[in-house]
C-alpha positions in Angstrom: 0.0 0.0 0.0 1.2 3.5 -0.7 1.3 6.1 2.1 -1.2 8.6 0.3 -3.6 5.6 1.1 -3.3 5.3 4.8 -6.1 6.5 6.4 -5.8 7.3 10.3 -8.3 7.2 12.9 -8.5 9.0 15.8 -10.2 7.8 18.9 -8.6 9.9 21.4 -10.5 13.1 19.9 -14.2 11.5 21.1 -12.7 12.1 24.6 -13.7 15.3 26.2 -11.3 18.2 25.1 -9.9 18.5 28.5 -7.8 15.5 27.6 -6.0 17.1 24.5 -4.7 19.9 22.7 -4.5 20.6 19.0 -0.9 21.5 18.2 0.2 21.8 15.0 4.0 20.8 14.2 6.9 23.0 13.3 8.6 21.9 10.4 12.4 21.9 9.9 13.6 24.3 6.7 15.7 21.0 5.2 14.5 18.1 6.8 16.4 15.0 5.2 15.8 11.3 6.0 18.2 9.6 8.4 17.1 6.3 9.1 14.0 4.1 8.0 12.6 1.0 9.0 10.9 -1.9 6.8 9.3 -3.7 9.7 7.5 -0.8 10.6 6.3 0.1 7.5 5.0 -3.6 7.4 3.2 -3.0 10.8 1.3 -0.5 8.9 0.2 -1.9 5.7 2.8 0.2 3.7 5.1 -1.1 1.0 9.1 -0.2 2.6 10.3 1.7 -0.5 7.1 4.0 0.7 9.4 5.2 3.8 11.9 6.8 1.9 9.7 9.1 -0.3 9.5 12.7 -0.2 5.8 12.2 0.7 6.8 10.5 3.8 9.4 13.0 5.0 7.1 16.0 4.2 4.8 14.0 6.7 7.5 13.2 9.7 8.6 16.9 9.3 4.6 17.5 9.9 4.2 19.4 6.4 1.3 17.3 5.7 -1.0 15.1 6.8 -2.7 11.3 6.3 -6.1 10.7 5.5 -8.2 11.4 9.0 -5.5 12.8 10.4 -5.3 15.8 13.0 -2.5 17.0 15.2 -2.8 16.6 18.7 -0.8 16.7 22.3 -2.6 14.2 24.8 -3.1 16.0 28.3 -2.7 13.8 31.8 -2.3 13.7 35.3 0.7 12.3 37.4 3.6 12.9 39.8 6.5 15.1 38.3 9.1 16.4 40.9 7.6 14.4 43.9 4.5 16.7 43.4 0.7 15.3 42.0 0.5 17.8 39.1 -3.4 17.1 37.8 -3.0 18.7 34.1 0.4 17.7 32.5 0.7 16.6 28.9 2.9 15.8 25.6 5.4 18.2 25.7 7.6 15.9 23.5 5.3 14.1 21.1 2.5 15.8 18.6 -0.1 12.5 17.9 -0.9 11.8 14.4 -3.3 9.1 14.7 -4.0 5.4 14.8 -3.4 3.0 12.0 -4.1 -0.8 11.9 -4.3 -0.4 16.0 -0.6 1.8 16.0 -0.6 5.3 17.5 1.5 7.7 14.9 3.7 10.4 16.6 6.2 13.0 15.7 8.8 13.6 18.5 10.8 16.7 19.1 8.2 18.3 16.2 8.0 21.5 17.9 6.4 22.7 21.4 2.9 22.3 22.6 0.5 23.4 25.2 2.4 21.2 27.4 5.6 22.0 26.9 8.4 23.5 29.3 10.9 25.8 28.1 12.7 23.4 25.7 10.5 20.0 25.8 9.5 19.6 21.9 12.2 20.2 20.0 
């Protein structure tokens, strides 16, 4: 299958809003691929000579988007510094969607509602 006919889902977004945030990605002025890999591709229905495409690295530098995608940073509660912090979130990953029961994410794609001072990039 070719990338252009992936079609994402995402679940996440029926949840009440308080759990996300739409965050679009910053894209990189020359982004270039570094590494690939086949079995992933394979995970996903997609042919391997699919991941080294322009198509695909305009979409891992979040210049485009999948079929039923939308950008998002999911929002949480934990501990962080020995402290219960009830509204933390993706600072580090921007969620793409889900694919043949895979959650897509671009890491270190730029900042988000959750990020602090450098988290994101």
């Amino acid at each position: 299958m070719k990338l252009s006919d992936l079609t994402l889902t995402t679940p996440y977004l029926e949840l009440d809003p308080i759990f996300y945030h739409e965050s679009a990605p910053t894209s990189l002025k020359n982004p270039r691929l570094v590494s690939l890999n086949p079995a992933a591709a394979e995970l996903l229905g997609l042919a391997p000579e699919e991941l080294s495409s322009a198509e695909t690295v305009a979409l891992l530098n979040g210049q485009s988007q999948l079929n039923g995608s939308r950008f998002y940073a999911m929002c949480y509660a934990g501990h962080q510094f020995g402290h219960y912090v009830p509204r933390l979130g993706d600072g580090r990953a921007i969620n793409l969607g889900k694919a043949n029961g895979w959650n897509l994410q671009l890491k270190g794609s730029g900042q988000t509602l959750y990020s602090r001072q450098g988290d994101g990039r």
